[in-house]
C-alpha positions in Angstrom: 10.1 -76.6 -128.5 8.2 -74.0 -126.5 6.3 -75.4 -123.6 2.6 -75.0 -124.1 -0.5 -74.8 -121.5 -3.6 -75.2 -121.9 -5.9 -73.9 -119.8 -9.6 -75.1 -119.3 -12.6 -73.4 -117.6 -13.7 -75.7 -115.0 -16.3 -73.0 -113.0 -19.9 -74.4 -112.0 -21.4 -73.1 -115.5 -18.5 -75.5 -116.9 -18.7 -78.2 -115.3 -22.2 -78.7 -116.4 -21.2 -78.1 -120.3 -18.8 -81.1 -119.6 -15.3 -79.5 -118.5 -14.0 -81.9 -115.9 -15.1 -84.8 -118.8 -13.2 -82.8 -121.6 -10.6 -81.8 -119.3 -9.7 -86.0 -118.4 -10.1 -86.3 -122.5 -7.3 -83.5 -123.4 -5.1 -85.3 -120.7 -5.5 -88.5 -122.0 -4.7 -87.7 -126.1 -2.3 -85.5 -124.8 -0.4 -88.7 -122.9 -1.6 -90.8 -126.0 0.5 -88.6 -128.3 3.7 -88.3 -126.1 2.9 -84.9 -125.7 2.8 -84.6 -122.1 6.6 -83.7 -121.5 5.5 -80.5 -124.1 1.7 -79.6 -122.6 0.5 -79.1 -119.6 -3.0 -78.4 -118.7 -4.6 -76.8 -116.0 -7.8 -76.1 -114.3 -8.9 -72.5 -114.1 -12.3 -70.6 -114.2 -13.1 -69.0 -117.5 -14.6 -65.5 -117.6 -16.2 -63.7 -120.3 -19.0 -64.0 -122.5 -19.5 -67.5 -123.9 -21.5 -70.3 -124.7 -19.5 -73.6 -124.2 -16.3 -74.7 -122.3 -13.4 -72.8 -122.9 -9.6 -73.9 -123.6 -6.9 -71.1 -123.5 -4.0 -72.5 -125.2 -0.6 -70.4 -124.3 1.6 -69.1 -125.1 -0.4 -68.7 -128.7 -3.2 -66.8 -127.0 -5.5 -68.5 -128.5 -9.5 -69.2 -127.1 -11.4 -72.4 -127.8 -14.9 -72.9 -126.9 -15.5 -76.8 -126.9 -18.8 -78.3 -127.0 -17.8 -82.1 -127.6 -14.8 -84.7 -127.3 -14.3 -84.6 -130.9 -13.6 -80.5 -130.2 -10.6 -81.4 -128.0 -9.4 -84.2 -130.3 -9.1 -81.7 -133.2 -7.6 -79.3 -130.7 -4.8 -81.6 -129.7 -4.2 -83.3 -133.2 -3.9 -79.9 -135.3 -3.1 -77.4 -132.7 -0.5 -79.1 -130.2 0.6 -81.9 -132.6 0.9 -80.0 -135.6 0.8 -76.4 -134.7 -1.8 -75.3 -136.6 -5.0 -72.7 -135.3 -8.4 -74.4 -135.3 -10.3 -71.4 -136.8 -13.6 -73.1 -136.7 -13.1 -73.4 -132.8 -11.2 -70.6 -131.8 -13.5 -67.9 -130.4 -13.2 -64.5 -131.3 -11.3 -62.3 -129.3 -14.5 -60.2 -129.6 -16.2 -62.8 -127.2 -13.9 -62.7 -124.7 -12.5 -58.7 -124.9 -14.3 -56.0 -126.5 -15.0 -56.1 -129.9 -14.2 -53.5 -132.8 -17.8 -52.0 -132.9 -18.1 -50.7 -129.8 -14.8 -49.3 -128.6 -14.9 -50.2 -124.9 -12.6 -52.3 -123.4 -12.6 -54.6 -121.1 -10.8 -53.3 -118.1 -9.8 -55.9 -115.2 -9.4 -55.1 -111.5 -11.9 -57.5 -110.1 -11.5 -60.0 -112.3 -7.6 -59.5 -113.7 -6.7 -63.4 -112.0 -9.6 -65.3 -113.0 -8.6 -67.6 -115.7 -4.8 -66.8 -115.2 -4.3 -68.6 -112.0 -5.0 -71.9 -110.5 -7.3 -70.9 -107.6 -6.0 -73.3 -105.3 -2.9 -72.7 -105.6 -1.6 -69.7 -103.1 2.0 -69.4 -104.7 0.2 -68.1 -108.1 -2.0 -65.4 -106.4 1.5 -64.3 -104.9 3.1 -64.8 -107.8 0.4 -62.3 -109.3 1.1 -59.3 -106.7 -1.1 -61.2 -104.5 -0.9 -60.0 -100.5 1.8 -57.4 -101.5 -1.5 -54.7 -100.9 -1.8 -56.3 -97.3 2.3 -55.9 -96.3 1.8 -51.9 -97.7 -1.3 -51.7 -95.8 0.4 -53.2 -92.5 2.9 -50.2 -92.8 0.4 -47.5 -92.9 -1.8 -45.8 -90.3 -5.1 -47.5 -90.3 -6.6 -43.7 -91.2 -4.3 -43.5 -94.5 -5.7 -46.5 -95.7 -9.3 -45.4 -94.9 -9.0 -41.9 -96.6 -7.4 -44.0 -99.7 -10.4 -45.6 -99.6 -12.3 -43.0 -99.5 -10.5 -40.7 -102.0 -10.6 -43.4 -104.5 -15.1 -43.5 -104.7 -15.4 -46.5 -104.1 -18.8 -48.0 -104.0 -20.5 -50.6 -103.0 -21.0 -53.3 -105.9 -23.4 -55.0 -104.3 -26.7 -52.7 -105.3 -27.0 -49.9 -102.3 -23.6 -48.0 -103.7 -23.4 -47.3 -100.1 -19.4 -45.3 -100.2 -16.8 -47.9 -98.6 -14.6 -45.5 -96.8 -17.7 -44.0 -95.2 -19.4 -47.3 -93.8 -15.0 -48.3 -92.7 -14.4 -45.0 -90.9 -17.9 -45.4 -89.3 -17.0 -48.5 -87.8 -13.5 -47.7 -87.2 -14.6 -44.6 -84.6 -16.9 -46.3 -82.8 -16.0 -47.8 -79.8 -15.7 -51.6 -78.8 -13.9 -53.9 -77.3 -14.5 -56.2 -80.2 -15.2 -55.5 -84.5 -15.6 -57.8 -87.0 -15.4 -57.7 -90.8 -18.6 -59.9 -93.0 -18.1 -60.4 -96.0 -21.8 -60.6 -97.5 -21.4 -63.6 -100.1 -25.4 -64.7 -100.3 -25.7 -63.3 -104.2 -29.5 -64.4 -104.6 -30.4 -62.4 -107.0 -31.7 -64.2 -109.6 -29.3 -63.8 -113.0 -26.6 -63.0 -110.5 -23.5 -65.3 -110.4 -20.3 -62.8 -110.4 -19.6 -63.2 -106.7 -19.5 -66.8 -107.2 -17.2 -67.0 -110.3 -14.8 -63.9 -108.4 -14.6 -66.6 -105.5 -14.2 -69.8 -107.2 -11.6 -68.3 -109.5 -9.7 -65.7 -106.7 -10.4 -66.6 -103.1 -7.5 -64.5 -102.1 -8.1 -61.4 -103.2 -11.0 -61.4 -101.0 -9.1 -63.2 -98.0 -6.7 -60.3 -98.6 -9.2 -57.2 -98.4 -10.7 -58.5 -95.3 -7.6 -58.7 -93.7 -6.5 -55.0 -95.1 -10.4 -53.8 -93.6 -9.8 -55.3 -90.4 -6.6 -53.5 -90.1 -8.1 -50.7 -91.2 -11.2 -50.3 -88.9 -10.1 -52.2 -85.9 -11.7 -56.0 -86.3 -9.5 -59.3 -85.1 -12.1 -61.4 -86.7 -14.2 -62.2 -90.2 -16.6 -64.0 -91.1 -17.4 -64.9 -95.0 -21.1 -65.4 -95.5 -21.7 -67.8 -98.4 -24.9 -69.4 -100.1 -24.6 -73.2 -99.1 -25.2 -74.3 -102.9 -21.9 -72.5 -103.9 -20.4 -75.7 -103.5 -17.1 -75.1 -105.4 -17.0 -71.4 -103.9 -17.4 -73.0 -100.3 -14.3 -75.1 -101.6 -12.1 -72.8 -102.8 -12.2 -70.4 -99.9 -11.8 -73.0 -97.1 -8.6 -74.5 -99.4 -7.2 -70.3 -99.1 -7.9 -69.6 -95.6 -6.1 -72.3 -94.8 -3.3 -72.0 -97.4 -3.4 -68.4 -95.6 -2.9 -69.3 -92.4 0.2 -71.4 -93.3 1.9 -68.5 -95.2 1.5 -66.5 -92.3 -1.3 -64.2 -93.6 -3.8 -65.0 -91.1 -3.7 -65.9 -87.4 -1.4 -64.1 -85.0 1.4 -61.6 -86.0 0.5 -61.2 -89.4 3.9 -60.7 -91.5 5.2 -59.8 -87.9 2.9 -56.3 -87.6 1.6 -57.1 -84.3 -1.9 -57.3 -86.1 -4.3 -60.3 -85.7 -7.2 -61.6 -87.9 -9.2 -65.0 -87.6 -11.7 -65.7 -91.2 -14.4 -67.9 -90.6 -16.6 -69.5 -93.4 -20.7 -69.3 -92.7 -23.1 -71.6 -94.9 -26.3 -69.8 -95.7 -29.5 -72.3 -96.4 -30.5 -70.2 -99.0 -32.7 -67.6 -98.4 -32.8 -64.4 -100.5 -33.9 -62.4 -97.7 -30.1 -62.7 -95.9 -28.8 -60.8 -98.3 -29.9 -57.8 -96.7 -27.2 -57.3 -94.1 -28.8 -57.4 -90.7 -31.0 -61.0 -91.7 -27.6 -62.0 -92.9 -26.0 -61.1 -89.5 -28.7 -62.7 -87.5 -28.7 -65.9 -89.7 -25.1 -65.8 -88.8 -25.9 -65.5 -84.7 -27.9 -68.5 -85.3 -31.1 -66.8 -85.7 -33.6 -66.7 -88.3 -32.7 -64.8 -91.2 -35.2 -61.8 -90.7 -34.0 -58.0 -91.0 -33.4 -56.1 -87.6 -35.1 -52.6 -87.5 -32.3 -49.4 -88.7 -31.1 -47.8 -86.8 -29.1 -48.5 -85.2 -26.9 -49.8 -88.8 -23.9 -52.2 -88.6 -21.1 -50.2 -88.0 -22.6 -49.4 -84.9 -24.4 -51.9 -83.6 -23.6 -55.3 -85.7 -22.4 -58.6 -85.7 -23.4 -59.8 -82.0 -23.9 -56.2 -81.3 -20.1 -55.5 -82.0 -20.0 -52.5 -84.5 -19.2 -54.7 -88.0 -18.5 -53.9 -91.7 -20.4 -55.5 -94.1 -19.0 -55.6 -98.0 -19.8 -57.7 -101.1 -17.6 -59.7 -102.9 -16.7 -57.6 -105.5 -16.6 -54.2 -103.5 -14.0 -56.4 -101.5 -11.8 -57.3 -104.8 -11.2 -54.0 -105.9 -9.3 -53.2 -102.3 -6.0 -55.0 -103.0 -5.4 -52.7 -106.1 -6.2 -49.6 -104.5 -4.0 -49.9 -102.2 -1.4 -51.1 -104.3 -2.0 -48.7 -106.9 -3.3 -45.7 -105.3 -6.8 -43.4 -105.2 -5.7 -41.5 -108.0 -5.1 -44.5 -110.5 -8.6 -45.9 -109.4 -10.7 -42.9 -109.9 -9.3 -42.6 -113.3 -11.6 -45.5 -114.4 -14.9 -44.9 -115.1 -17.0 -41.5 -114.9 -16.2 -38.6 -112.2 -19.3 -40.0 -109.8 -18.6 -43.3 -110.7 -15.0 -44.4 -110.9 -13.7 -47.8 -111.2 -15.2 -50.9 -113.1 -18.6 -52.9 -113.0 -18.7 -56.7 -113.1 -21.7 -57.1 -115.5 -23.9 -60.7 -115.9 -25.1 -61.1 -119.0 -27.8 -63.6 -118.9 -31.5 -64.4 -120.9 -32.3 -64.1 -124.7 -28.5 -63.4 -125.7 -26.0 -65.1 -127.7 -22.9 -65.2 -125.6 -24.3 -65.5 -121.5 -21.0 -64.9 -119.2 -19.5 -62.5 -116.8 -17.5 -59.0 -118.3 -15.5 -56.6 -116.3 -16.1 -53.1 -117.9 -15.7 -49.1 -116.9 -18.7 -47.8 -115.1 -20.6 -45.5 -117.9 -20.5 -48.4 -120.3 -24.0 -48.1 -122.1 -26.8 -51.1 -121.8 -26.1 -51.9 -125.8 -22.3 -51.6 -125.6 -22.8 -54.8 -122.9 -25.3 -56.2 -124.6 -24.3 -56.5 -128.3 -20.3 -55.4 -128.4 -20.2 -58.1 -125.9 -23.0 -60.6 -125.4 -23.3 -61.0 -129.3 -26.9 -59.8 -129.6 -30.6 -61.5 -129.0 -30.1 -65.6 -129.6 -31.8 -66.7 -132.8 -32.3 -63.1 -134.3 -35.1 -62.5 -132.7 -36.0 -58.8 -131.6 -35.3 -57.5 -128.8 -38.6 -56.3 -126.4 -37.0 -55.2 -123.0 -34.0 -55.2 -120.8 -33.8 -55.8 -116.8 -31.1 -54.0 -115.5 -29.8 -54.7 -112.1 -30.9 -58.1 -111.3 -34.4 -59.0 -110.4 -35.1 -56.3 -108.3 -34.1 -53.8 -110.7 -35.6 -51.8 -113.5 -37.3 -53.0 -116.8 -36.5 -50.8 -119.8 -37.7 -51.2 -123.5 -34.9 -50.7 -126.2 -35.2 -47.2 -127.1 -32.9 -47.1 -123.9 -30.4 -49.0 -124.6 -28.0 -46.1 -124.8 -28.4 -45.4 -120.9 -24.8 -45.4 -119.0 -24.7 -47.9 -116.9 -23.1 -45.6 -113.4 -25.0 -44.8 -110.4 -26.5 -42.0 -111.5 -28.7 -43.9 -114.0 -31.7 -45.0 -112.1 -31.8 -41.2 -110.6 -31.3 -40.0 -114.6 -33.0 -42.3 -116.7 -34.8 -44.5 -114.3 -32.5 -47.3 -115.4 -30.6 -49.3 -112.2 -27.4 -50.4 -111.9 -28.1 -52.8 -109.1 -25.9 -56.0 -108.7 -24.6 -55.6 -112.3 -27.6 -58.1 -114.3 -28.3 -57.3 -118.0 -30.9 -59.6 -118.4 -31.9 -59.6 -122.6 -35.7 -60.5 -123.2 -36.9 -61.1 -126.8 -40.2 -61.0 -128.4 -41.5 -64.1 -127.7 -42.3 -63.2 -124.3 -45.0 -61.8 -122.4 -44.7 -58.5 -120.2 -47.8 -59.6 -117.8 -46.2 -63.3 -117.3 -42.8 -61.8 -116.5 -44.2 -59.5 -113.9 -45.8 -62.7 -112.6 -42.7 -64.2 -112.3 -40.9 -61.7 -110.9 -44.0 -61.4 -108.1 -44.0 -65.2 -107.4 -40.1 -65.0 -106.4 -40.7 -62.1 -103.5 -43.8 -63.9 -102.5 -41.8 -67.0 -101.9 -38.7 -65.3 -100.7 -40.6 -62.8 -98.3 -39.9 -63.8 -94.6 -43.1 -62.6 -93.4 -41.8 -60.6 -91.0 -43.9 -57.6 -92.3 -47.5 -57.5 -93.5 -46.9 -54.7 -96.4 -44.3 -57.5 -98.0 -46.1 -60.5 -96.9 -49.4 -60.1 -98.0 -48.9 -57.6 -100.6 -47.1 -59.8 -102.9 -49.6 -62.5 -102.5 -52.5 -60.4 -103.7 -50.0 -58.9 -106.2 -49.4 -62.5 -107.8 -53.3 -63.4 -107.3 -54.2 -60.3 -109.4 -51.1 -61.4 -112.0 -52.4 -64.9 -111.7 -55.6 -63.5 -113.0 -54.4 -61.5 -116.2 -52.5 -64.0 -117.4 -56.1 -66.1 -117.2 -58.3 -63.0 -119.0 -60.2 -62.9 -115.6 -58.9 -59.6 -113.8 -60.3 -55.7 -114.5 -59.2 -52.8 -115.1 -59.8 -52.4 -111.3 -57.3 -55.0 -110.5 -54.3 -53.0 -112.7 -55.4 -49.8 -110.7 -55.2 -52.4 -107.2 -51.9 -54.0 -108.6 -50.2 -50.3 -109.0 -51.2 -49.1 -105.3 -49.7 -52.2 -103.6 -46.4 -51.5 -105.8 -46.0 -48.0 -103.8 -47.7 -49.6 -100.4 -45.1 -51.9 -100.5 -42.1 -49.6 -100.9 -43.3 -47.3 -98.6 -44.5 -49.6 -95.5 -42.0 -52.4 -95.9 -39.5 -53.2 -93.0 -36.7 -54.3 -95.3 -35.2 -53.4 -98.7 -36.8 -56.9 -100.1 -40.2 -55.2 -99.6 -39.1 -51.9 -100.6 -37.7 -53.1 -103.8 -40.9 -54.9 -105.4 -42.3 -51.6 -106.8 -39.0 -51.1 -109.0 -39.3 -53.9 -111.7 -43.4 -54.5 -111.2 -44.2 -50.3 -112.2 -41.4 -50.8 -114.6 -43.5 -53.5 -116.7 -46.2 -51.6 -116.3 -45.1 -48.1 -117.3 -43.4 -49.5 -120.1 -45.6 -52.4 -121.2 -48.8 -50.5 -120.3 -50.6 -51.8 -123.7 -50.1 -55.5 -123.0 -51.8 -55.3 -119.6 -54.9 -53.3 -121.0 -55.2 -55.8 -123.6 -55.3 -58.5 -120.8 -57.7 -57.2 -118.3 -59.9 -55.1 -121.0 -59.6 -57.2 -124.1 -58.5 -60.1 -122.9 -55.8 -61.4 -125.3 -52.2 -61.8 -125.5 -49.8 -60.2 -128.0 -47.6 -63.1 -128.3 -50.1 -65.3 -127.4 -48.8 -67.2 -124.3 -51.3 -66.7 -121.6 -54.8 -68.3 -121.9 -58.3 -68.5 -120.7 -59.0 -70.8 -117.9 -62.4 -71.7 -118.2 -63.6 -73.7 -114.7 -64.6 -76.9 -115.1 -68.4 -77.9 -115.0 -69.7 -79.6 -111.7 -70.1 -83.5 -112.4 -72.7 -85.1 -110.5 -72.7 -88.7 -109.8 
């Protein structure tokens, strides 16, 4: 008989639906049945859009999702015993790839080993092409793989869509007797979790760019700059850099080029703030995680004032393929501004929450219904944030906005880190922007009085409407610190506040005159505070 695996998805968003528990379980019955000499089953991390933990069993092709023990007992008794589909389980491909409405398909660069390969393991990343971009690179000038770089658009994925080629030729002219490569792997953006599932499932594909940009621009050393909470992330890499050095793919003499590279893991403690690159370098130095003043930028003046290149995650992971594959192939993907693929999170009011790797200029309702299933429980949909939390608001007469980077410049919509955040009716627009305020105000580091203070009176006024107690003087107030605060901030965190608060208000104008002038609620979730009558004793 044909050997079968079974592969489970055992990422953080797993784990908690039960995977390493229903991974034991499939084990077990498997060894229960005298099966295990036939099936073998390994750990992976899913991706897609989905709602439970998935089983890939191969070489059927065919996608479980399992939500309880008696799942994987069916599973193994009609499926592996007896060979027959479990159609009640097995998850349309629609869920997983594109579906037949829409006709976009899912297109894998980023993502193309996550849920193939065991991410611990370095013999299946090599297996899978894996480091054959770094022994090409290693045998071309360091300038050849820059202009590739730059010829193939590539952008940063991390929000700014800053060009990589540009910031990597920046850094490699300038002159020092030391550069270094940072990998910026904070992702605090609420709703945002793609750099976490590209690292748990693929540490080496961004082990390998770093190694290919250091080449490139000049740096001997690298340092990967992780939230602290990615726990399993943290794992992973640390298990590759050293699997790396053993191969010979770090350290001294890489594949015998002459070249050296030393990666280094950094925790973060969890501050959105580092995100922007220079708090993240100075939270790196040991300092506290506050934003240096620009210029002079990074490639100049960076890590320890060595001139430094700072790229996300998945910027990073598309690298390897370039170079294996060429400009020309890359910018072939996508839309003429915008080439290559997005890694969109699909997350809030929607049916199947997970991670898709699509061609930029896919539309908001391509991502949201052909592959997130819709709004959860039939409910209308009232808006969509775009971008993660710092991005734009939009109501659904927009839905058929590409998603590229000229978008927010367009149609006001923003492409930011990727989030399509679904919101249905049962919400309020006044208590989402309060929301939205009450994460800058806590994330601010103070640094600057614009961002500091002005998203404390901005959640005081919120506080307010959602209480029937502000005026139509405090809307007016609320609008001018939106544009003080892009204006005077010192760092994008401040700068970026206006984008999602005008974007409720614009839109959603109606439900905040109703609050301050009529002071009621269309769906009824914010209420009047009356204060409470002095006692005396």
């Amino acid at each position: 008989m044909t050997p079968i695996t079974v592969l489970v998805s055992v990422d953080s968003n797993s784990i908690l639906l039960g995977a390493r528990e229903f991974a034991n379980y499939l084990r077990t019955l498997i060894k229960d049945y005298n099966l295990d000499s036939l099936v073998s089953v390994l750990e992976t991390v899913a991706i897609g859009a989905y709602d439970g933990v998935v089983m890939h069993v191969l070489p059927d092709d065919v996608y479980y999702v399992v939500k309880s023990k008696e799942h994987v007992k069916k599973i193994v008794e009609e499926h592996l015993l007896k060979g027959r589909q479990v159609w009640d389980l097995t998850v349309d491909k629609s869920k997983l790839k594109p579906g037949e409405k829409f006709q976009v398909k899912e297109y894998r660069i980023v993502t193309r080993n996550i849920g193939v390969i065991d991410p611990k393991n370095i013999e299946e990343y090599i297996a899978r092409d894996g480091y054959f971009a770094l022994s090409k690179a290693l045998q071309m000038k360091p300038e050849e793989i820059i202009n590739e770089i730059k010829a193939s658009g590539l952008r940063g994925r991390g929000g700014a869509g800053f060009p990589t080629g540009l910031k990597w030729e920046f850094t490699a002219k300038a002159q020092s007797d030391q550069k270094y490569i940072v990998c910026n792997a904070d992702e605090g953006e609420p709703g945002t979790f793609k750099d976490r599932l590209i690292m748990e499932g693929d540490p080496h594909t961004v082990i390998e760019a770093m190694i290919i940009a250091g080449y490139a621009v000049g740096a001997t050393k690298g340092y990967i700059y992780i939230r602290g909470e990615y726990y399993n992330s943290v794992e992973n890499l640390r298990k590759a850099i050293k699997d790396a050095y053993e191969y010979g793919f770090l350290g001294e003499n890489i594949l015998g080029s002459g070249f050296n590279f030393d990666l280094t893991v950094r925790l973060g403690a969890g501050a959105y703030v580092c995100g922007e690159e220079t708090a993240l370098l100075e939270s790196i130095e040991g300092k506290a995680g506050r934003p240096r003043l620009k210029p002079p930028y990074p490639p100049q003046v960076g890590l320890f004032g060595k001139p430094t290149v700072i790229n996300n995650v998945e910027t990073l992971a598309n690298v390897p393929q370039i170079i294996l594959n060429g400009a020309e192939w890359f910018r072939s993907i996508g839309t003429p501004n915008s080439p290559g693929t997005k890694v969109f999170c699909l997350a809030g009011d929607v049916n199947r929450r997970g991670m898709v790797e699509l061609p930029m200029g896919v539309t908001v309702r391509e991502v949201l219904y052909g592959f997130g299933g819709g709004i959860k429980g039939g409910r209308e949909l009232k808006m969509v944030q775009t971008g993660g939390l710092a991005g734009t608001f939009i109501r659904p007469d927009k839905l058929d906005t590409p998603l590229d980077y000229d978008s927010m410049k367009n149609y006001g919509v923003s492409l930011g880190s990727g989030v399509i955040l679904a919101i249905d009716d049962t919400h309020c627009a006044v208590d989402i922007a309060l929301n939205v305020m009450e994460f800058f105000r806590h994330e601010s580091c103070g640094k600057c009085t614009p961002c500091r203070e002005g998203t404390k009176v901005a959640c005081d006024i919120l506080e307010r409407m959602t209480r029937f107690q502000a005026t139509e003087e405090d809307l007016k107030y609320l609008e001018q610190i939106a544009y003080v605060t892009a204006d005077a901030s010192f760092c994008g965190l401040g700068q970026s506040i206006n984008v999602p608060l005008l974007s409720l208000i614009n839109n959603f104008r109606d439900e905040f005159i109703a609050h301050v002038k009529d002071k009621t609620c269309a769906v009824g979730l914010c209420k009047e505070v009356k204060p409470k009558k002095a006692t005396v004793k």
